[in-house]
N, CA, C and O of each residue as an XYZ file, in Angstrom:
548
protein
N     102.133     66.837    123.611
C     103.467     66.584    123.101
C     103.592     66.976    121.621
O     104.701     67.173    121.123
N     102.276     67.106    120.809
C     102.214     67.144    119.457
C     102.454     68.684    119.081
O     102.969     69.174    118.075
N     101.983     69.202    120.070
C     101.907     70.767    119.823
C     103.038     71.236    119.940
O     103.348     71.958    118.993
N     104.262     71.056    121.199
C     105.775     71.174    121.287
C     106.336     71.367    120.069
O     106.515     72.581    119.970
N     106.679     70.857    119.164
C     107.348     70.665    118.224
C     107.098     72.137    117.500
O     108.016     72.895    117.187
N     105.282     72.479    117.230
C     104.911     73.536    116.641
C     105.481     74.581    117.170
O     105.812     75.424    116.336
N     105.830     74.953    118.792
C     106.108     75.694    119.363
C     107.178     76.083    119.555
O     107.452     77.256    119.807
N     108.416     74.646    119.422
C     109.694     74.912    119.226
C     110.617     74.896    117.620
O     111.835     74.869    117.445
N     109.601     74.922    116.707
C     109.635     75.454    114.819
C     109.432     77.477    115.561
O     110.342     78.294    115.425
N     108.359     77.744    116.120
C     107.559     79.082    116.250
C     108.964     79.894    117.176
O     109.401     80.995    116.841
N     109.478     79.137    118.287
C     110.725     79.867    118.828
C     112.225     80.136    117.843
O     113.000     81.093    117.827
N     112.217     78.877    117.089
C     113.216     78.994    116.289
C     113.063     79.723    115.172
O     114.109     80.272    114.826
N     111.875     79.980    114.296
C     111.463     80.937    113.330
C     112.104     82.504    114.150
O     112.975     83.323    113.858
N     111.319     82.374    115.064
C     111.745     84.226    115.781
C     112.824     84.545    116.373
O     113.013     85.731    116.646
N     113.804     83.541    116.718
C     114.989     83.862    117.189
C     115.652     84.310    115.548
O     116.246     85.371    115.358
N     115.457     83.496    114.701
C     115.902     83.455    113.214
C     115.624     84.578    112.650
O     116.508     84.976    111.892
N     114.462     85.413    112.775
C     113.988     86.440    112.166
C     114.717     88.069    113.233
O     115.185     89.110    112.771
N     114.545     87.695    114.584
C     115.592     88.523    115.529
C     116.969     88.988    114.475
O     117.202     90.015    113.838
N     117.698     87.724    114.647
C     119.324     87.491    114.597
C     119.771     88.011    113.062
O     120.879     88.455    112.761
N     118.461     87.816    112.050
C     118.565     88.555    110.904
C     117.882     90.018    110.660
O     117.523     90.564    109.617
N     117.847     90.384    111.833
C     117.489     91.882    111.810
C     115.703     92.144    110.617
O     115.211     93.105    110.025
N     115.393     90.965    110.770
C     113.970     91.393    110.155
C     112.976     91.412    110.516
O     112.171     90.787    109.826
N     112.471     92.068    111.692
C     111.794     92.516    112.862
C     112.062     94.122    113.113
O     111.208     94.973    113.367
N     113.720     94.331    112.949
C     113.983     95.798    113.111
C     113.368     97.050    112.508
O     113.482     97.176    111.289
N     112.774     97.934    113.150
C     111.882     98.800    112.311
C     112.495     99.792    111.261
O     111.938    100.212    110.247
N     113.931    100.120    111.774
C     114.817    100.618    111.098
C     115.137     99.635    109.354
O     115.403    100.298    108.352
N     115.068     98.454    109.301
C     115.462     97.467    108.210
C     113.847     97.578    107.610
O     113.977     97.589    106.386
N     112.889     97.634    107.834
C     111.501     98.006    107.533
C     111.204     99.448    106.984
O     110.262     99.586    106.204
N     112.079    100.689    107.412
C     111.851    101.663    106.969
C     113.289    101.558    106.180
O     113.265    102.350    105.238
N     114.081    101.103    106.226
C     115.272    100.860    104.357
C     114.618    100.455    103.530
O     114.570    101.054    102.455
N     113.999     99.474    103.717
C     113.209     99.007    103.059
C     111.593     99.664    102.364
O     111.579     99.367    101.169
N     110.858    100.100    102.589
C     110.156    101.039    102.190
C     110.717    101.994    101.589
O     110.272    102.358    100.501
N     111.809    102.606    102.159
C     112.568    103.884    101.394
C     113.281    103.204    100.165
O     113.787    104.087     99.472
N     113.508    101.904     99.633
C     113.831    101.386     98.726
C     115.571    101.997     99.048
O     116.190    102.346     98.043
N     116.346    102.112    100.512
C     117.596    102.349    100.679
C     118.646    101.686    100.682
O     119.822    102.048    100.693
N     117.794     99.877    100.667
C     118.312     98.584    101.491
C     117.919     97.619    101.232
O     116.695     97.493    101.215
N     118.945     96.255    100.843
C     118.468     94.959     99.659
C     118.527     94.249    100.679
O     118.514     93.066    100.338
N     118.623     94.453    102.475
C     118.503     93.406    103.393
C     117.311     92.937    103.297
O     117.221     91.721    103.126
N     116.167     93.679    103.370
C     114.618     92.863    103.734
C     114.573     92.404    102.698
O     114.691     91.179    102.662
N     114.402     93.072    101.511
C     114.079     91.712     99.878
C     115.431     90.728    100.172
O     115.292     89.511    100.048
N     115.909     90.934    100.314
C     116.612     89.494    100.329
C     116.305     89.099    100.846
O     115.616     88.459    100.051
N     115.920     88.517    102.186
C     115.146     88.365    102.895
C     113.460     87.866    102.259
O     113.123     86.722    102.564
N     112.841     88.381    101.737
C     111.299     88.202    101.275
C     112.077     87.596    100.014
O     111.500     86.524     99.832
N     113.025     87.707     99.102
C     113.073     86.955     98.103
C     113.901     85.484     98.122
O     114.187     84.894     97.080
N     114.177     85.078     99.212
C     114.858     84.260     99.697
C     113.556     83.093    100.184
O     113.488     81.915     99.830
N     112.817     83.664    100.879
C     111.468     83.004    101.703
C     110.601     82.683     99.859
O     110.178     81.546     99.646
N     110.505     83.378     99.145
C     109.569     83.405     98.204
C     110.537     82.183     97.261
O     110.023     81.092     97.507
N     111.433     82.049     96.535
C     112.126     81.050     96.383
C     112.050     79.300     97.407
O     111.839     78.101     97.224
N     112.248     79.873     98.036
C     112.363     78.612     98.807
C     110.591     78.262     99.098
O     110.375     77.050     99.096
N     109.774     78.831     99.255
C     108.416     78.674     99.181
C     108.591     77.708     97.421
O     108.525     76.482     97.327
N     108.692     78.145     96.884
C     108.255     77.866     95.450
C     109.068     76.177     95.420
O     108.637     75.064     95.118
N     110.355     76.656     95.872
C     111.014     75.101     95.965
C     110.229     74.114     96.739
O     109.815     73.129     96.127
N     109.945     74.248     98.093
C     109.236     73.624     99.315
C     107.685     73.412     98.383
O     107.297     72.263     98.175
N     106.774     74.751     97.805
C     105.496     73.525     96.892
C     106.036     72.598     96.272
O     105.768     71.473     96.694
N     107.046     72.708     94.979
C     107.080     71.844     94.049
C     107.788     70.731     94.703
O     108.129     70.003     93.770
N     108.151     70.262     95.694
C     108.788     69.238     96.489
C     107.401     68.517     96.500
O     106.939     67.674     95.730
N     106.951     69.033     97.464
C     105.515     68.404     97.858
C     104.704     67.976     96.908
O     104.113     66.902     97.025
N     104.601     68.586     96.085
C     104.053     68.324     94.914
C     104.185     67.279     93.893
O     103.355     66.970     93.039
N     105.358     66.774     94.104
C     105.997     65.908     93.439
C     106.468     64.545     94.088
O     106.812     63.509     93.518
N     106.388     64.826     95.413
C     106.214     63.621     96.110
C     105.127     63.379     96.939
O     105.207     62.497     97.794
N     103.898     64.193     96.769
C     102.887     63.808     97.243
C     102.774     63.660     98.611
O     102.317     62.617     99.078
N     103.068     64.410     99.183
C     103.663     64.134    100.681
C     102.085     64.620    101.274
O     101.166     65.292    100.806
N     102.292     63.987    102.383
C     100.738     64.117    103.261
C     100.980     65.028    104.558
O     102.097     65.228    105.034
N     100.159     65.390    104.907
C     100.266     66.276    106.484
C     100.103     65.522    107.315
O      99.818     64.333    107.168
N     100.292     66.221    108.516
C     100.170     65.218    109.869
C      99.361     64.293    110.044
O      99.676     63.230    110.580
N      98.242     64.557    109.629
C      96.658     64.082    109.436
C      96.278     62.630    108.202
O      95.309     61.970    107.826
N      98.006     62.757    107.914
C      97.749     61.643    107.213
C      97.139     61.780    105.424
O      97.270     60.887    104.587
N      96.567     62.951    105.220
C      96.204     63.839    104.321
C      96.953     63.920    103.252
O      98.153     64.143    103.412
N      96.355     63.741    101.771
C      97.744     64.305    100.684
C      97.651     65.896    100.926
O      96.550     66.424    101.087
N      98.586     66.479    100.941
C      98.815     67.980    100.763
C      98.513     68.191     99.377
O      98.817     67.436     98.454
N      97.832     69.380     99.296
C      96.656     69.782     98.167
C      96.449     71.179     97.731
O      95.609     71.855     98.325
N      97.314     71.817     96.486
C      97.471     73.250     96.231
C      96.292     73.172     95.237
O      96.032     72.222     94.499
N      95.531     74.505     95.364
C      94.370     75.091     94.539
C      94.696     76.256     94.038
O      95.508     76.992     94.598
N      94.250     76.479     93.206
C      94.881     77.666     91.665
C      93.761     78.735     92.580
O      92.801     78.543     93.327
N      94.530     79.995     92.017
C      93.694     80.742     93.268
C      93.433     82.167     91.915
O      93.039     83.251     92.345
N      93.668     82.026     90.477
C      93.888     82.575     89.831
C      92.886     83.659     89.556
O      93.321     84.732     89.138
N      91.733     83.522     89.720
C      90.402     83.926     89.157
C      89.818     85.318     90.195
O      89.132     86.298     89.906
N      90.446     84.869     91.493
C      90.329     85.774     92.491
C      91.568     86.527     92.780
O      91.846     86.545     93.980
N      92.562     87.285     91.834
C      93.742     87.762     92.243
C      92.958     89.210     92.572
O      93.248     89.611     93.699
N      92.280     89.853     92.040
C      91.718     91.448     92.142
C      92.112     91.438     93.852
O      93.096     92.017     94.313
N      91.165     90.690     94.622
C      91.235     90.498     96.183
C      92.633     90.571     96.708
O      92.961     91.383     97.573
N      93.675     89.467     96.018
C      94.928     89.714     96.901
C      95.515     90.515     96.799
O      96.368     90.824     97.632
N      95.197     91.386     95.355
C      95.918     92.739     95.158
C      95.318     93.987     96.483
O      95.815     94.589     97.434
N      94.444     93.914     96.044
C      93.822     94.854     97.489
C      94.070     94.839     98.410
O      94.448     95.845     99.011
N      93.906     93.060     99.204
C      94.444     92.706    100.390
C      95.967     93.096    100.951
O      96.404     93.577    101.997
N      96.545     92.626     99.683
C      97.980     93.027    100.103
C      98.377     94.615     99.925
O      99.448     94.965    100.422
N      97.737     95.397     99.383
C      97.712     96.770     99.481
C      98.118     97.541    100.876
O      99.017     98.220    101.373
N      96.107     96.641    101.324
C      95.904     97.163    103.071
C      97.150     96.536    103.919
O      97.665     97.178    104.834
N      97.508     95.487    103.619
C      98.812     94.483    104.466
C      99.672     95.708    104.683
O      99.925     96.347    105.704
N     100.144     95.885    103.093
C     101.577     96.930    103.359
C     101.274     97.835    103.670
O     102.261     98.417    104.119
N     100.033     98.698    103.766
C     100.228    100.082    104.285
C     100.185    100.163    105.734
O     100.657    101.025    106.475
N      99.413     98.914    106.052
C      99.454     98.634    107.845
C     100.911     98.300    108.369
O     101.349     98.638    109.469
N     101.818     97.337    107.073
C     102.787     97.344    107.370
C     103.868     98.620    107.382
O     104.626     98.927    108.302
N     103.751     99.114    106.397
C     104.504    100.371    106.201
C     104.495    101.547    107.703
O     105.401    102.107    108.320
N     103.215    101.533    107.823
C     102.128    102.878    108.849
C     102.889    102.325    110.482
O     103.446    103.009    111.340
N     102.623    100.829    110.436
C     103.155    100.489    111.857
C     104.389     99.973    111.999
O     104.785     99.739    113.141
N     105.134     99.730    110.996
C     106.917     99.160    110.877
C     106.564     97.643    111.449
O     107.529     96.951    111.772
N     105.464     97.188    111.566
C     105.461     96.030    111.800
C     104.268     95.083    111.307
O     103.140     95.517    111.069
N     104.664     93.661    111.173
C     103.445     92.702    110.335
C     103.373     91.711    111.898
O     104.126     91.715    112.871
N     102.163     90.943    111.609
C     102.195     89.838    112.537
C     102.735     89.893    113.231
O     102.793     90.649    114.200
N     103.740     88.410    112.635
C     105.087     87.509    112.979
C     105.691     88.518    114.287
O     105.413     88.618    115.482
N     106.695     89.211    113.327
C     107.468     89.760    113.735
C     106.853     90.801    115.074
O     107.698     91.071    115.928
N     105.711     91.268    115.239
C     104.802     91.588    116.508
C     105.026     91.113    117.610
O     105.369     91.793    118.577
N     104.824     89.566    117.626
C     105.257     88.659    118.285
C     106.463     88.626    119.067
O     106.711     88.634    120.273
N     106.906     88.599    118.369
C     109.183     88.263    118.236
C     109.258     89.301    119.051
O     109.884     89.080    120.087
N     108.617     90.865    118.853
C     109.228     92.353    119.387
C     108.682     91.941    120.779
O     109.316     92.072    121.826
N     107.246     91.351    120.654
C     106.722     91.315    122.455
C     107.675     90.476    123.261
O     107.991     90.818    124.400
N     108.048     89.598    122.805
C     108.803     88.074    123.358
C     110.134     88.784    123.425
O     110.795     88.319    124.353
N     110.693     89.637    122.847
C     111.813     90.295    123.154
C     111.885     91.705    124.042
O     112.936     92.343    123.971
N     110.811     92.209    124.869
C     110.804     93.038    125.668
C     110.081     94.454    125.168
O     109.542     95.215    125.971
N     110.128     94.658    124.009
C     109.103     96.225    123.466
C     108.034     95.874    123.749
O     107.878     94.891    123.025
N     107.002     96.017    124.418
C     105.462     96.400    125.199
C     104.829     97.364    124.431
O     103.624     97.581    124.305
N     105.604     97.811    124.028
C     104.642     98.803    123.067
C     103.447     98.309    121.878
O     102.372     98.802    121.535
N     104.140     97.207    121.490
C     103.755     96.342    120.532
C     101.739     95.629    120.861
O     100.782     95.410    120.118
N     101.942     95.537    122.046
C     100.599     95.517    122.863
C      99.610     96.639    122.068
O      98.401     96.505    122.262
N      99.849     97.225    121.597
C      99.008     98.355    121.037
C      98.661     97.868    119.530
O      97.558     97.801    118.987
N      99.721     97.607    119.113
C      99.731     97.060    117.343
C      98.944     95.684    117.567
O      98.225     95.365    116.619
N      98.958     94.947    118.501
C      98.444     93.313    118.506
C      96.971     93.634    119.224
O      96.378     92.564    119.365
N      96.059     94.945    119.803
C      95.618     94.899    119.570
C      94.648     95.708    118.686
O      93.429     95.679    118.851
N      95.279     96.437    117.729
C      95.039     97.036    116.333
C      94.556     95.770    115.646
O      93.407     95.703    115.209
N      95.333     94.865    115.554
C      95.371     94.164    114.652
C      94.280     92.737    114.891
O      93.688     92.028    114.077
N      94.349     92.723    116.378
C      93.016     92.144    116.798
C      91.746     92.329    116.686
O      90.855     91.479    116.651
N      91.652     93.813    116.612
C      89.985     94.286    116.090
C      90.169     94.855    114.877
O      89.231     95.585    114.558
N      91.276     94.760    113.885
C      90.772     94.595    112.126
C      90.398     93.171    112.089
O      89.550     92.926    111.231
N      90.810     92.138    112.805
C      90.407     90.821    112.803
C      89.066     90.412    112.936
O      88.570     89.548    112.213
N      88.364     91.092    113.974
C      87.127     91.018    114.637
C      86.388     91.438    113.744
O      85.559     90.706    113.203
N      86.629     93.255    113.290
C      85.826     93.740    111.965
C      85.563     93.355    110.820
O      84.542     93.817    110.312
N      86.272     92.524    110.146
C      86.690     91.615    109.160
C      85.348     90.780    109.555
O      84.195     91.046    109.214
N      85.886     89.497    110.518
C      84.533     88.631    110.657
C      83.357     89.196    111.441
O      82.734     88.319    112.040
N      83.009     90.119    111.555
C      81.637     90.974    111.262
C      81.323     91.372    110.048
O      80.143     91.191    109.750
N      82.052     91.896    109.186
C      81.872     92.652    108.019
C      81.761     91.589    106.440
O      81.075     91.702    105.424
N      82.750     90.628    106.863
C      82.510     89.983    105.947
C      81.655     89.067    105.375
O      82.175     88.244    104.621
N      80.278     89.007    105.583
C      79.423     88.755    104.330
C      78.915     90.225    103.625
O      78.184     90.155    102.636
N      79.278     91.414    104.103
C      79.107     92.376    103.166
C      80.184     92.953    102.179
O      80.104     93.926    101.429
N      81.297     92.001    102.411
C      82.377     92.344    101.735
C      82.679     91.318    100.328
O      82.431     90.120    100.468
N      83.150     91.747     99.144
C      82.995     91.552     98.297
C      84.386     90.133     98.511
O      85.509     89.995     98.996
N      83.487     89.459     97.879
C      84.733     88.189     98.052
C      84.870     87.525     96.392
O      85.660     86.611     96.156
């Protein structure tokens, strides 16, 4: 019963991301072409409200399911990594018009094709945890 809830946040996220056209590969390539302020609005809308949603928590100390205080760590010292990381993100994003999430949303909405990208993205996953104790962390 606990998991439901996760699952019906996960349906309502992707109907949400559908209905705002940010899944569309066409709004992904405006976007790359720097043609179209739909997707940053979009990513700058989520990034705002991220920043609002920490400092909430933050300030009221709010706990997770688990009963847990919720607990942000400064991640400052290791940015070299997310720069890189997010490098490879966007060019996988750029190369395939699609991230994750939105992978998902396209399968659950009938493109099959996507089966190919999920499992691309399944064995950079796999390679990753093989590779990574030789990878610089």
């Amino acid at each position: 019963m606990r998991m439901s809830r996760y699952i019906l946040v996960g349906i309502l996220f992707g109907i949400t991301l559908y209905k705002a056209e940010a899944v569309s590969w066409f709004r992904i390539y405006e976007m790359f072409r720097f043609d179209s302020f739909h997707m940053y609005g979009i990513i700058f809308s989520a990034i705002a409200l991220g920043v609002l949603v920490v400092q909430f928590i933050k300030r009221r100390h709010l706990r997770s399911t688990e009963g847990q205080e919720i607990q942000f760590h400064d991640k400052d010292k290791h940015w070299p990594r997310y720069i890189i990381g997010g490098f490879i993100f966007g060019m996988g994003w750029a190369l395939a018009g699609v991230c994750p999430g939105p992978m998902f949303i396209l399968m659950g909405s009938g493109y099959t094709v996507f089966v190919v990208f999920l499992l691309a993205a399944m064995t950079g996953t796999f390679l990753y945890g093989v590779l990574r104790k030789r990878l610089p962390h």
